[in-house]
N, C-alpha and C positions, 0 to 999 in steps of 0.2 A: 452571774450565769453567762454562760457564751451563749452564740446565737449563731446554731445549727440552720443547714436548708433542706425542703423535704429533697428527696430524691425516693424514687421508686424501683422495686427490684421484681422480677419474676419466677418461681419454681417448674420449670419446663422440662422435666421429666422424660424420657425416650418411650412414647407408648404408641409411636406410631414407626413406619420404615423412613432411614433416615433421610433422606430427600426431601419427606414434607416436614421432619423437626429441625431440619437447617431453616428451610422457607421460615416455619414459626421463629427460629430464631432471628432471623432477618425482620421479622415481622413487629417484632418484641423489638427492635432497636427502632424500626420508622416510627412505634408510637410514643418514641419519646421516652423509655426507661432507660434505667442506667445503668441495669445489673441483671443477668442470665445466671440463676442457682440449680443446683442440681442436686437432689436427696444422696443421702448414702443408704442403702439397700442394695446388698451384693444378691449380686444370681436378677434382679430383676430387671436390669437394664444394664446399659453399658456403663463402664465405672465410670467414676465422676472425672475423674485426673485428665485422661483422654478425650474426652466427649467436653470439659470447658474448654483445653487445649485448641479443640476444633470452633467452639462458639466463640473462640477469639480472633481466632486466623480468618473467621469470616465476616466478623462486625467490630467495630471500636467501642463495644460494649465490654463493663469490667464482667468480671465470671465471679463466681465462688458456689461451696458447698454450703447446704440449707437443711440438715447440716451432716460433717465427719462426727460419725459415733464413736468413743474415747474406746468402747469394751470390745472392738474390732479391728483393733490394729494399734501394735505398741506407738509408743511416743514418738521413737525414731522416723518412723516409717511416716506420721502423719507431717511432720516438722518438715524432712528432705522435701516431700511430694507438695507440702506448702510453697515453700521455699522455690522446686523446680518450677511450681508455674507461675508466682512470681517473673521469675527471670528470662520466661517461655512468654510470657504477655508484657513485658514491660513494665510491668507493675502496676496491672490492671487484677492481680488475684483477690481475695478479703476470704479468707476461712473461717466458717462458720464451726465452730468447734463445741460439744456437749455430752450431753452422761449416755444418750439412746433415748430415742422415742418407747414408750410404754408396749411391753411386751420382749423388749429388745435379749432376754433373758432366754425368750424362745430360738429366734434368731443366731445368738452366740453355740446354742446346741447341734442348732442344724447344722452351721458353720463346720462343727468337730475342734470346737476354740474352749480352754478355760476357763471356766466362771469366775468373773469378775465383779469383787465383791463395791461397793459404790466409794469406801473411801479408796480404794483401787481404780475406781472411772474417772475421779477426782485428780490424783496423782498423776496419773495419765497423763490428764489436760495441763497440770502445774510443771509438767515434765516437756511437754511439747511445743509450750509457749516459750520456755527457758530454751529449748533447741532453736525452735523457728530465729529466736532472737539472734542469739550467736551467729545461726549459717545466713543470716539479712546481713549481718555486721554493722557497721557503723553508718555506712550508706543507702542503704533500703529499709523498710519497714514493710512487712506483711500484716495490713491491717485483719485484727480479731477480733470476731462476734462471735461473745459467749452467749450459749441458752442455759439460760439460769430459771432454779426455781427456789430450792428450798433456801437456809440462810447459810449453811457452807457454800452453794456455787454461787450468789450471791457476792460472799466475800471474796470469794477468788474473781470473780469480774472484775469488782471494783479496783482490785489490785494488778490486775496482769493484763483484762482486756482492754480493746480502744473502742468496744460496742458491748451493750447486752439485747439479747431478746428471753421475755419472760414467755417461760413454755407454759403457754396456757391447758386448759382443761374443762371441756365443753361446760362444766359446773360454775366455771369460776364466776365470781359476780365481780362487778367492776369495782365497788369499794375497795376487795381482798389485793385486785390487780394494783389501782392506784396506793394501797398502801405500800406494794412490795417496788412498785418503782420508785416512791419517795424515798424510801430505805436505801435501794441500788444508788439514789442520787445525793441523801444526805450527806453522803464523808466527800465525794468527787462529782463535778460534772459530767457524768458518765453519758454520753449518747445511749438515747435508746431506739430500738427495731420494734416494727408491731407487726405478727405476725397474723396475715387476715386470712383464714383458714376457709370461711363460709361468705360469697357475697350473694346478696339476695335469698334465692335458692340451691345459687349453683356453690357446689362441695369439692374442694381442689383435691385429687389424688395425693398421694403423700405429704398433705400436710396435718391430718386430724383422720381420725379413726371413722372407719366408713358407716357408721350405723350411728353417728351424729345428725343430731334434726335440727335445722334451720331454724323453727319455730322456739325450742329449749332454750338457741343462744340467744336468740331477740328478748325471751323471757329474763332470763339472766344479766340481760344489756353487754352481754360477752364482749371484751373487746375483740374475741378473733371474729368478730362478725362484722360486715359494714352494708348496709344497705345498697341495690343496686342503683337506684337513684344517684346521677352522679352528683345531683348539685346538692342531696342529702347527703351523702358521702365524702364530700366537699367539707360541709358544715361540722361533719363528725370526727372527721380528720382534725380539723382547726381546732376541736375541745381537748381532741385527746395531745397536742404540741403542748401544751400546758402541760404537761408529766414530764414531758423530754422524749415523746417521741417523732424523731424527724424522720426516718427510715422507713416504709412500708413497702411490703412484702405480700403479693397477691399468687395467688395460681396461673397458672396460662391457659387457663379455661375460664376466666374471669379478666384479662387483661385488655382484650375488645373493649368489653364494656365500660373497666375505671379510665379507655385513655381520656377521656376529656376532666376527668380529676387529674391525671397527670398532667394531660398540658394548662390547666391552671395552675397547679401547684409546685410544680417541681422546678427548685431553684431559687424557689420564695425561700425568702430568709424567716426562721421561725426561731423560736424566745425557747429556749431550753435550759 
């Protein structure tokens, strides 16, 4: 197995006027992370393309989407605008790429877009990695984090991306999770992202569905959950790097509180 180091990313979303989501973003680089992500959800914020473009030009933090949904925009169009902010950040981008968050069905209607059927969300994604590849060429690489869950996106990870994150679901229980990442990891050493949706009490805006209880995932032992205690959090981190997860991923309504797990953690080399 290689031996991955954490690094920590944040979901910082435009929900305030932009002056104070720059500050937050400036803020998010002094405490020591190393990634500014942006949801895809059209109409409720400024689009992602734009708005990392700008989260670059003001910090030496890499950018990427958390994540591009496949049923909202062909392949082309994801691949060029990966590609463009590549070349636009020096190659600080990482596209987060996946099927759509639950309900996304709704979404694609309101849009006035195609229903798109899932081996269609699929192709999408096996279509956009094959693009991004060509227009990087032989000299660049636009790293890809796939959200994988069931055993076709799964396979296509293992095959086409350089990351997975497993799309959880407030039910899941940790056994189900640790089986699906041994799986993602048995054929390849696949890096894996843990996406931490719930810390303590506090509930990140687009990462988990908003009628999710704090209490259900600690029942569950959820991995999208991590306690606010950081030196508990600390300790939960270090159990869960035994699966292959180096990469975590908080809310920026939670990022205050994990920086002193980040400045422990981040850069520590971990066994993946």
């Amino acid at each position: 197995m290689s031996r991955q180091t954490f690094r920590f990313g944040v979901v910082a979303p435009v929900l305030t006027d932009m002056a104070t989501w720059r500050d937050q973003v400036r803020r998010i680089a002094d405490l020591g992370y190393s990634t500014v992500l942006m949801p895809d959800v059209p109409g409720w914020q400024p689009a992602p393309g734009p708005t990392l473009a700008t989260a670059a030009a003001i910090t030496d933090l890499r950018v990427g989407t958390w994540v591009t949904a496949s049923p909202l925009r062909p392949s082309w169009e994801v691949a060029w605008e990966a590609h463009s902010l590549t070349e636009l950040t020096g190659g600080r981008f990482d596209l987060g790429l996946g099927m759509g968050r639950p309900g996304i069905e709704d979404l694609v209607q309101e849009l006035g877009l195609a229903p798109v059927a899932p081996a269609e969300r699929l192709a999408r994604i096996r279509d956009a990695v094959a693009e991004l590849r060509r227009l990087d060429g032989p000299d660049s690489r636009t790293p890809v984090v796939m959200a994988v869950r069931g055993p076709k996106t799964r396979a296509l990870a293992v095959e086409a991306a350089d990351m997975a994150t497993i799309a959880l679901m407030p039910t899941d229980r940790r056994a189900d999770v640790d089986d699906m990442a041994r799986e993602l990891r048995a054929t390849r050493d696949l890096p894996l992202a843990l996406h931490i949706s719930v810390v303590g009490e506090t509930i990140a805006p687009f990462m988990t569905t908003p009628d999710v209880v704090p209490a259900e995932l600690r029942a569950a032992d959820s991995l999208a959950y991590l306690p606010d205690d950081p030196a508990a959090a600390i300790d939960e981190l270090l159990r869960r790097r035994e699966l292959g997860f180096s990469y975590v991923v908080f809310g920026a309504n939670a990022a205050e509180r994990m920086a002193p797990v980040v400045a422990e953690l981040a850069g520590e080399v971990a066994d993946s």
